[in-house]
C-alpha positions in Angstrom: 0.0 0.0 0.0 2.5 2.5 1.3 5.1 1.2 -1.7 2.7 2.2 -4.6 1.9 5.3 -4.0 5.9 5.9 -2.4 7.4 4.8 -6.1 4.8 7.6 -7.5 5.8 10.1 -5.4 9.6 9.7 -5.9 8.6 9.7 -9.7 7.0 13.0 -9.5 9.9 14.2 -7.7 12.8 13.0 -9.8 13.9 10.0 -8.2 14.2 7.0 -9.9 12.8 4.2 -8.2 13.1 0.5 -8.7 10.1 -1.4 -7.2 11.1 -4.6 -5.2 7.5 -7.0 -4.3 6.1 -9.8 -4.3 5.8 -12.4 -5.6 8.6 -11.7 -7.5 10.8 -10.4 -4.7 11.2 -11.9 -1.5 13.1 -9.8 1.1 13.4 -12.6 3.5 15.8 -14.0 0.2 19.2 -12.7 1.1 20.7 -13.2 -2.4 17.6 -11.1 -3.9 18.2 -8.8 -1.1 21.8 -8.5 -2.0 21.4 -8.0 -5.6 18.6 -5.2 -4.6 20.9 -3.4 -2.7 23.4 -3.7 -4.8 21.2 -1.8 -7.7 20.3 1.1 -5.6 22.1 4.5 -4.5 19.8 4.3 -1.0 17.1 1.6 0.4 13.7 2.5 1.7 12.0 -0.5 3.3 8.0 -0.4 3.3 8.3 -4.6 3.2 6.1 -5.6 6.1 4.1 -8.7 7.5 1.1 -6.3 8.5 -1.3 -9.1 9.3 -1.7 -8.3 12.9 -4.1 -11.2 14.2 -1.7 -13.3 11.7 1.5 -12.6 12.8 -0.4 -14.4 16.4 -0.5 -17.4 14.6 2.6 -17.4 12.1 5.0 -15.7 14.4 7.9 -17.4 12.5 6.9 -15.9 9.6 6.4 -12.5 10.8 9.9 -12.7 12.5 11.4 -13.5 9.5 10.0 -10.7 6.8 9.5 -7.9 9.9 13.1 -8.3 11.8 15.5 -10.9 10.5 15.6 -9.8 6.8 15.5 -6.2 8.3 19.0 -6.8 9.7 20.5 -8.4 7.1 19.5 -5.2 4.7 21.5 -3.4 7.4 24.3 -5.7 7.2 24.4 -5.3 3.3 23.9 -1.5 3.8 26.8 -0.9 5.6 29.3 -3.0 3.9 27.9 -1.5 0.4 27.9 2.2 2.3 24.2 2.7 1.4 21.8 4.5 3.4 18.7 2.9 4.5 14.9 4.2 5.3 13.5 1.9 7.2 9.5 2.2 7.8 8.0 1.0 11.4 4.8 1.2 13.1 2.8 2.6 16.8 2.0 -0.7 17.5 5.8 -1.0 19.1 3.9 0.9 22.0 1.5 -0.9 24.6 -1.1 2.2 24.1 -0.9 2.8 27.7 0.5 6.1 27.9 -1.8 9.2 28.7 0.2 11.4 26.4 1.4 11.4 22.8 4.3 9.2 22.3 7.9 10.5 21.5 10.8 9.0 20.0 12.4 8.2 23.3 10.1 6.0 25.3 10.3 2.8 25.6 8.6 0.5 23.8 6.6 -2.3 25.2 4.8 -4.1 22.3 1.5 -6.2 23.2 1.4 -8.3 20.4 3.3 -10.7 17.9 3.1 -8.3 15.0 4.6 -5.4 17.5 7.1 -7.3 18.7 8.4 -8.3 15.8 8.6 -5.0 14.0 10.4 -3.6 17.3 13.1 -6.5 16.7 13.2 -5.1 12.7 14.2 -1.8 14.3 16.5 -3.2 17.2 18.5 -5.6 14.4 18.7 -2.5 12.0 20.4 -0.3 14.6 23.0 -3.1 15.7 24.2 -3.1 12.4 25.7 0.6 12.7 24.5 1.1 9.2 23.3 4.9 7.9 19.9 4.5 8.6 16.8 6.2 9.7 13.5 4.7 10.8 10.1 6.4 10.2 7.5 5.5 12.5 4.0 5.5 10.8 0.0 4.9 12.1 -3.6 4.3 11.0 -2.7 3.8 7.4 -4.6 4.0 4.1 -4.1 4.1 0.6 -6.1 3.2 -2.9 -3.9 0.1 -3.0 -4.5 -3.1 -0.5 -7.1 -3.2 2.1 -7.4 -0.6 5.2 -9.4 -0.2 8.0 -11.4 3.0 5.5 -12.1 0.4 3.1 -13.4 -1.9 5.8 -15.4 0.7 7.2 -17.8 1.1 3.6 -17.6 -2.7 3.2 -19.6 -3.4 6.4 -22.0 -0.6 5.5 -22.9 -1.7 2.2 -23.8 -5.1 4.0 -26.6 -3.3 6.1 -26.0 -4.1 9.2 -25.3 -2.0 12.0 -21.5 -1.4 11.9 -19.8 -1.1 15.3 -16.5 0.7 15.8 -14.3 1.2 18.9 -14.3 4.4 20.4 -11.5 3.8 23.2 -8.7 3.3 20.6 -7.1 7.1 19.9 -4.7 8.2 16.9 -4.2 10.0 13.3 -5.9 8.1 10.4 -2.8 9.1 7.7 -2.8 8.8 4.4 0.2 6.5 2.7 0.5 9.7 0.0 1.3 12.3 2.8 3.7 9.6 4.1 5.5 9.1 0.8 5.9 13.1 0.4 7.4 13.0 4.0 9.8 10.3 2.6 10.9 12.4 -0.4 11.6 14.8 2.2 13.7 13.0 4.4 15.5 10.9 1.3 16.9 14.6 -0.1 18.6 15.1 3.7 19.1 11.5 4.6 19.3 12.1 8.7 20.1 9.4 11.0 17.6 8.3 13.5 14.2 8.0 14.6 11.1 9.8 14.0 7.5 9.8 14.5 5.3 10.5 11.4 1.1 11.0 11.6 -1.5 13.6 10.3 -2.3 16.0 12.5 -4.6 15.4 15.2 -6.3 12.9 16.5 -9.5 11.3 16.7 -10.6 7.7 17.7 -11.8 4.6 15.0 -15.8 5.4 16.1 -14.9 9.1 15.6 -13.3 8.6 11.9 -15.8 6.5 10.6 -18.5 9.0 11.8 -16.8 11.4 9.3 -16.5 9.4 6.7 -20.0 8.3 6.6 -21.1 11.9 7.1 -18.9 12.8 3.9 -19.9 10.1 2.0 -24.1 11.0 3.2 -24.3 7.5 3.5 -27.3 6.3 6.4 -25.1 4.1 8.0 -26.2 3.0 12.0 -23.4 3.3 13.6 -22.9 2.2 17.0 -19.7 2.6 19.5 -17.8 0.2 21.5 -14.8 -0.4 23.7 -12.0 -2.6 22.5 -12.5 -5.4 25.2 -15.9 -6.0 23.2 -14.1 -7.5 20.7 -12.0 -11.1 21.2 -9.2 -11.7 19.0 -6.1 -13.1 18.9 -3.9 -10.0 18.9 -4.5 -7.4 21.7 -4.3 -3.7 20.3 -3.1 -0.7 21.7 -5.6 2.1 22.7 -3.3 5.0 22.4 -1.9 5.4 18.8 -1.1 9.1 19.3 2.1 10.5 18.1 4.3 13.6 18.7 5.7 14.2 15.4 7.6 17.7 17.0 11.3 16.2 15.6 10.3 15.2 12.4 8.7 18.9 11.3 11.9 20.4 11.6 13.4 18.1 8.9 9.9 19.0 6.7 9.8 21.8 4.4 6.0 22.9 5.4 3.6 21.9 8.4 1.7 18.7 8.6 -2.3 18.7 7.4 -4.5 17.3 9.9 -5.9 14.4 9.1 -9.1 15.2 7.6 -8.1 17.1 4.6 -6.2 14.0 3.3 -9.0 12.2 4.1 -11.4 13.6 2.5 -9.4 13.9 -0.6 -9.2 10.0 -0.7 -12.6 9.3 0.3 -13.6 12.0 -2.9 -11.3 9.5 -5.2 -13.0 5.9 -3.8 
């Protein structure tokens, strides 16, 4: 999701970008992962196992694609002297914090999927590589399925549609991520850094808006988290302070509902 609409934006802005995916790419493949690296001038990872109640049941997997072929990319990256991007995710937080989370606390992941994107970042760093890692939340983009696209899916079934109202954080848009990228791949900084619209709102909150944009009668009725029984717990505070990575951007950061009602215009 966050790939496609990254390899337009670098287009538009005069990079050349060589696409790496599935099925004909497998990162977890180190000689396709050395050859990959070997093509490019820098590497921006948006390779992910994303499936969160998934990664509870194929935790080998997930390990695999989310941490152990994220630090052999580092390992190639610093013996070829490339500089790496390397995109991450909120859930790496328990969601227990009563305050926007910055780039120095400490993690605490409550979930396979979490746990294993926090070893992607912990294997990246070892490797004393050039790198930076971008932080991203409550994604969604025309390309793959999002939590937007689930939203209309249940309403064009007819049945009520319930949607949790205790989980807190900034629905963002995978094109306002890949123009923060361009940003960051002009100055290539070292670190890590927190990246979300504006704002926040909870999942009961943002799907009121976009059934009020969309006019659709849609009966829509909150609930807490704990309603729900899954196999992956989720955390309930998403929010983000994004203060560092604004002074590396070259103009302020919308608030979320102006990207989202440009996609929800485009559906």
């Amino acid at each position: 999701m966050l790939g496609t609409d990254l390899a337009k934006t670098c287009e538009q802005r005069g990079f050349a970008a060589h696409v790496f995916d599935l099925p004909e790419f497998d990162i977890a493949n180190f000689e396709q992962l050395r050859e990959a690296v070997d093509s490019a001038d820098m590497i921006i990872n948006c390779a992910a196992y994303t499936d969160v109640d998934g990664a509870e049941r194929e935790a080998e997997l997930a390990y695999q694609v989310n941490a152990a072929a994220v630090g052999r990319l580092g390992e190639l990256a610093k013996q070829a002297g490339k500089w790496v991007l390397h995109v991450s995710t909120d859930f790496v937080f328990d969601g227990r914090s009563d305050t926007p989370y910055v780039e120095t606390d400490a993690p605490n992941p409550v979930n396979e999927y979490g746990r294993t994107k926090l070893a992607g970042e912990q294997m990246l760093a070892r490797t004393d590589c050039s790198h930076c890692i971008v932080r991203v939340e409550w994604t969604y983009g025309s390309a793959g399925s999002n939590f937007v696209t689930k939203f209309l899916q249940r309403a064009k079934s007819g049945q009520d549609v319930k949607v949790v109202d205790d989980q807190i954080g900034s629905p963002t848009a995978t094109t306002e991520i890949a123009g923060a990228i361009c940003h960051l791949l002009r100055k290539k900084p070292r670190g890590l850094f927190h990246f979300a619209s504006e704002g926040y709102v909870s999942r009961y909150e943002m799907a009121k808006f976009i059934f009020d944009m969309l006019s659709m009668d849609v009966n829509l009725l909150p609930c807490k988290t704990s309603d729900f029984v899954g196999p992956a717990e989720r955390p309930l505070n998403s929010r983000f302070d994004c203060s560092k990575i604004k002074t590396l951007l070259d103009g302020p950061i919308e608030s979320w509902q102006i990207p989202l009602e440009g996609f929800l215009r485009h559906l």
